[in-house]
C-alpha positions in Angstrom: 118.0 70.7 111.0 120.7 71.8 113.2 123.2 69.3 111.8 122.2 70.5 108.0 122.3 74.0 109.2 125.9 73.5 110.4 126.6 71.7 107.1 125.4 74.3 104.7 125.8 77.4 106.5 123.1 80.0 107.7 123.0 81.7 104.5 122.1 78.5 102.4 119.4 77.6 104.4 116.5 79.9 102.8 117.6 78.3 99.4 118.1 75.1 100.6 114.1 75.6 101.8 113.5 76.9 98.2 115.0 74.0 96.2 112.0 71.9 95.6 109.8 75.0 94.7 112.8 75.7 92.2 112.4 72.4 90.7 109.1 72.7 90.2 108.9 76.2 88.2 111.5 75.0 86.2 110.6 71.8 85.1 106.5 72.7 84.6 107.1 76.5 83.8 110.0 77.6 82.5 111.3 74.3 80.7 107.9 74.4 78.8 108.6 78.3 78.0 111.6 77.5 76.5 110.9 74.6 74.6 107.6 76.9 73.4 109.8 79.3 71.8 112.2 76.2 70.3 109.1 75.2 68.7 107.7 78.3 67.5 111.3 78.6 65.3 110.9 75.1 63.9 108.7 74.5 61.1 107.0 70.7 59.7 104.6 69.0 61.3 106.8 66.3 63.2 106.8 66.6 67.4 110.3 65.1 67.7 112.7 68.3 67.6 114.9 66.3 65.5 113.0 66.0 62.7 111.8 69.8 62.8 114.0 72.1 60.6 114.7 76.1 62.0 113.3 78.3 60.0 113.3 81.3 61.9 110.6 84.0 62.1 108.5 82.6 59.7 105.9 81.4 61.9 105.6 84.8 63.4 105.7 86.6 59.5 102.7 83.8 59.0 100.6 85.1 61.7 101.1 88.8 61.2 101.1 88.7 57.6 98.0 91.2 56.9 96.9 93.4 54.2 94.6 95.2 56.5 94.9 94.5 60.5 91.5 95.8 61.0 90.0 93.4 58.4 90.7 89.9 58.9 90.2 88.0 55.5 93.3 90.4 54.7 95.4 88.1 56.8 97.4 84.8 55.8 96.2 83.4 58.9 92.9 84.9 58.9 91.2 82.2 61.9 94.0 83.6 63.9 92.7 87.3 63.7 89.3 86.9 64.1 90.2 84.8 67.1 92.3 87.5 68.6 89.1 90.2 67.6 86.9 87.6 69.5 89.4 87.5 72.7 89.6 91.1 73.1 86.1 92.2 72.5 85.8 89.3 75.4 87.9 89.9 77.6 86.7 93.8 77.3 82.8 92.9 78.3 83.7 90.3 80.5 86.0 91.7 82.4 84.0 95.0 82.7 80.8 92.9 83.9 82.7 90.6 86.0 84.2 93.1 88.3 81.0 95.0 88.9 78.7 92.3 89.6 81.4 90.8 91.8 81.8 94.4 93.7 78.1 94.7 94.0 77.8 91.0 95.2 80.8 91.7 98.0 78.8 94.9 99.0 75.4 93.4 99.4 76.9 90.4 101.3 78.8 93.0 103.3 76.2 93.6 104.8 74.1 92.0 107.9 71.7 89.7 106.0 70.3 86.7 107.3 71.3 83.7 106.5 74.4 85.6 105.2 77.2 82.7 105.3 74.2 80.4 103.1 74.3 83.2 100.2 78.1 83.5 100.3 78.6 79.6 99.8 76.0 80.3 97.5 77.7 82.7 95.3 81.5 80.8 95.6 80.1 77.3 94.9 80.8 77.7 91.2 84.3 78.0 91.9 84.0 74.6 93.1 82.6 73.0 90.2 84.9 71.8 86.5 84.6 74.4 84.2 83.5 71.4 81.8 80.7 70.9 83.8 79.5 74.3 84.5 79.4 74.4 80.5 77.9 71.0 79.8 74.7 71.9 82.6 74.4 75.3 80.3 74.9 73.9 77.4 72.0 71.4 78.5 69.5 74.1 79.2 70.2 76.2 76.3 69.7 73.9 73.7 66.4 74.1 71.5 64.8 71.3 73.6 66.3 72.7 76.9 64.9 74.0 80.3 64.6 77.7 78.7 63.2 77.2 75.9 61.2 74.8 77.8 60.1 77.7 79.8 59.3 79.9 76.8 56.7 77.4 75.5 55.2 77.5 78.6 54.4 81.2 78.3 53.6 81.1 74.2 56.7 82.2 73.5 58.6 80.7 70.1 61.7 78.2 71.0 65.1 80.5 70.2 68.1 79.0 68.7 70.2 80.0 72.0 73.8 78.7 70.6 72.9 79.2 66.5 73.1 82.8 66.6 76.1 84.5 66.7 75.2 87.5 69.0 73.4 85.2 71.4 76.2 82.1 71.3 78.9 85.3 72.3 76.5 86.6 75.0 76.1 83.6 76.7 79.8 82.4 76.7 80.2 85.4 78.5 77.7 84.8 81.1 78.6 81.5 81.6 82.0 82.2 82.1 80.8 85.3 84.8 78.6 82.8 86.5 81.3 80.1 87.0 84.2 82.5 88.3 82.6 85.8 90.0 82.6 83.9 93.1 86.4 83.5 93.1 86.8 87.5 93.2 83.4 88.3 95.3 85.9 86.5 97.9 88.7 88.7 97.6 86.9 92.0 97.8 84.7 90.2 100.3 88.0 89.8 102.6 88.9 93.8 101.4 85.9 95.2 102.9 85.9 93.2 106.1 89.7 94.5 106.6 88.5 98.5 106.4 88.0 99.9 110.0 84.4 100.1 111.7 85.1 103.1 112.8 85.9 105.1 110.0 82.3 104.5 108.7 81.3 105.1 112.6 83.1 108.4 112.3 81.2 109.2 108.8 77.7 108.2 110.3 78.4 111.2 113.1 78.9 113.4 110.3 75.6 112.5 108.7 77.6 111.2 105.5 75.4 109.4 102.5 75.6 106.2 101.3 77.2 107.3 98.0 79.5 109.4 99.7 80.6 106.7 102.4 81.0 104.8 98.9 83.4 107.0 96.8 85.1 108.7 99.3 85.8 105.4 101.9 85.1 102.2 101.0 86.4 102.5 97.0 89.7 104.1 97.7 90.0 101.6 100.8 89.4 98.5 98.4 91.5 99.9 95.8 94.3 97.6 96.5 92.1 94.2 96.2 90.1 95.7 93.2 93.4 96.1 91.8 94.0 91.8 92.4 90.6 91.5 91.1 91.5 93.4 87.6 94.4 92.3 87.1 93.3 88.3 88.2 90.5 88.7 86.0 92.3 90.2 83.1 94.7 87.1 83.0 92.1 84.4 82.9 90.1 86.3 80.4 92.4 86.2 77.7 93.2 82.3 78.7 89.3 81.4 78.6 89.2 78.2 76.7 87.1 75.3 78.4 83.7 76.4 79.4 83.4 78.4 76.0 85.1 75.6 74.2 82.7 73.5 75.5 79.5 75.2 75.4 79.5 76.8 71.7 82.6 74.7 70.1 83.9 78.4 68.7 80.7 78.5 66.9 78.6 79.4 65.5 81.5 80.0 62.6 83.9 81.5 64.7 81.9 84.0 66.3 83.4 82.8 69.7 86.1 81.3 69.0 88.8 82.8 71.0 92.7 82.9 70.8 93.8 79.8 72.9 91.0 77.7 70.9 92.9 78.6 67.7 96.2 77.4 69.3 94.7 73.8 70.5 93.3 73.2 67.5 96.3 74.3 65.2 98.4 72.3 67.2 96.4 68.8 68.2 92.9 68.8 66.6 93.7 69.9 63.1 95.7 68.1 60.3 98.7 68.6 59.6 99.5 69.5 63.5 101.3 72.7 63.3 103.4 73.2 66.3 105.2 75.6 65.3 102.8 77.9 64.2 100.5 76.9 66.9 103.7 77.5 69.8 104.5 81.2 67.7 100.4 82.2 68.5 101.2 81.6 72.2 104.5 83.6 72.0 101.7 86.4 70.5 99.5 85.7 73.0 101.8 85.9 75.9 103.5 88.9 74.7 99.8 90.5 74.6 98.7 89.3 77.9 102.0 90.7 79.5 101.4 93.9 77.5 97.8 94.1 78.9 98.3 93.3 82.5 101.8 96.2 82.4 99.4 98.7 80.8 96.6 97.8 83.6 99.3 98.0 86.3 100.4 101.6 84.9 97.4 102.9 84.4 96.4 101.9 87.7 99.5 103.2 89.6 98.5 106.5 92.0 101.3 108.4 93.8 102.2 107.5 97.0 101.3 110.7 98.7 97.6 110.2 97.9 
């Protein structure tokens, strides 16, 4: 190293370090981003980019193209609405849920339980598991012969279509998709409260402070910088949810769960014609709107420095 060093100067060192990591980004991220947008401005349904004329913005006019934004069968590209609809309704009650179970879940196993390190492996083994196969054991045991409805007969209560209805199919891709990941952020706030100060709560018990109090006024504001991770984490893999729903409901029933990076596999590779370009200008949209969402989260969630 001290022969390189000599070679390269001081100064080149850190980026000679930095070189492979370089590589990486550019070949598996930002080569892909740019060959994305290539494709999003080329139009036919061949792969090779020789064979695929420019055609501009007409991919993006195809997408937007609605009579009514609020009414989807308005729309040229009316499957690519309803799944946007679908992803944001989503991402708004799964995100919501996700963060307060996993902030009650960190609280409670906070605390001194026993058997304490057994429930937290508990809660993050999920994590651990292939989104594919979280969905396939649900899928399993929500289907009309399955373990639940199993367990209705038991107690005389009618078999229900779990993955037929609409409302029901939505519900549970949300809970599924809860179940698998919670434990990922329970760790992270988990590691937030065990970083706050004993004796700041110490100090609060002398002054005969509540619970709820201890709560809002210490531990929240505390934890604010790794419920902030949390959001934010949680808000990007929201709107990219595709597997474990995918797998689970298929986007059905209809498209009642069919969300936005669904509609982009399948109008690129499991629909004929593949259309790349129309399926590369969705994820242009879509990571336009993700950046948009996690800015706005970031702003709204910035405080001033004096507080």
């Amino acid at each position: 190293m001290a022969a390189l060093q000599k070679r390269v100067g001081r100064r080149a060192m850190p980026w000679l370090f930095l070189l492979p990591n370089f590589i990486l980004f550019a070949v598996f991220a930002f080569l892909p981003l740019a060959l994305d947008l290539v494709y999003a401005l080329t139009g036919g349904d061949q792969l090779s980019l020789s064979s695929r004329p420019f055609i501009g913005g007409e991919n993006f006019s195809s997408l937007l193209s609605c009579g009514n934004y609020l009414d989807p069968t308005t729309c040229e590209r009316d499957l690519f609405w309803r799944s946007l609809f679908n992803t944001l309704l989503f991402v708004v009650v799964q995100v919501t849920a996700m963060v307060l179970i996993a902030l009650t879940t960190a609280l409670i196993l906070n605390r001194n339980l026993r058997a304490r390190g057994f429930f937290r492996s508990l809660v993050f083994f999920p994590v651990m598991l292939s989104p594919v196969v979280v969905a396939l054991i649900w899928k399993w045991m929500l289907l009309r012969q399955g373990v639940f409805n199993a367990w209705l007969e038991n107690v005389g209560i009618a078999p229900i279509d779990w993955l037929s209805s609409p409302n029901w199919a939505f519900f549970w891709a949300v809970l599924v998709s809860i179940w698998a990941h919670v434990g990922f952020y329970v760790l992270i706030l988990l590691a937030g409260l065990q970083a706050i100060p004993r004796d700041i709560y110490e100090a609060a018990d002398m002054d005969a402070t509540g619970r709820w109090r201890k709560l809002t006024r210490i531990t929240l504001p505390l934890l604010w910088p790794n419920l902030l991770v949390v959001i934010v984490l949680a808000l990007i893999r929201g709107v990219q949810t595709f597997d474990e729903v995918y797998v689970l409901t298929g986007g059905g029933p209809g498209s009642a769960t069919k969300l936005i990076v669904q509609f982009i596999y399948e109008t690129g590779f499991a629909t004929q014609p593949r259309l790349y370009g129309l399926a590369a200008a969705a994820s242009v949209c879509l990571a336009v709107l993700l950046i948009g969402l996690t800015l706005a989260q970031l702003r709204a969630n910035r405080r001033p420095v004096n507080e």
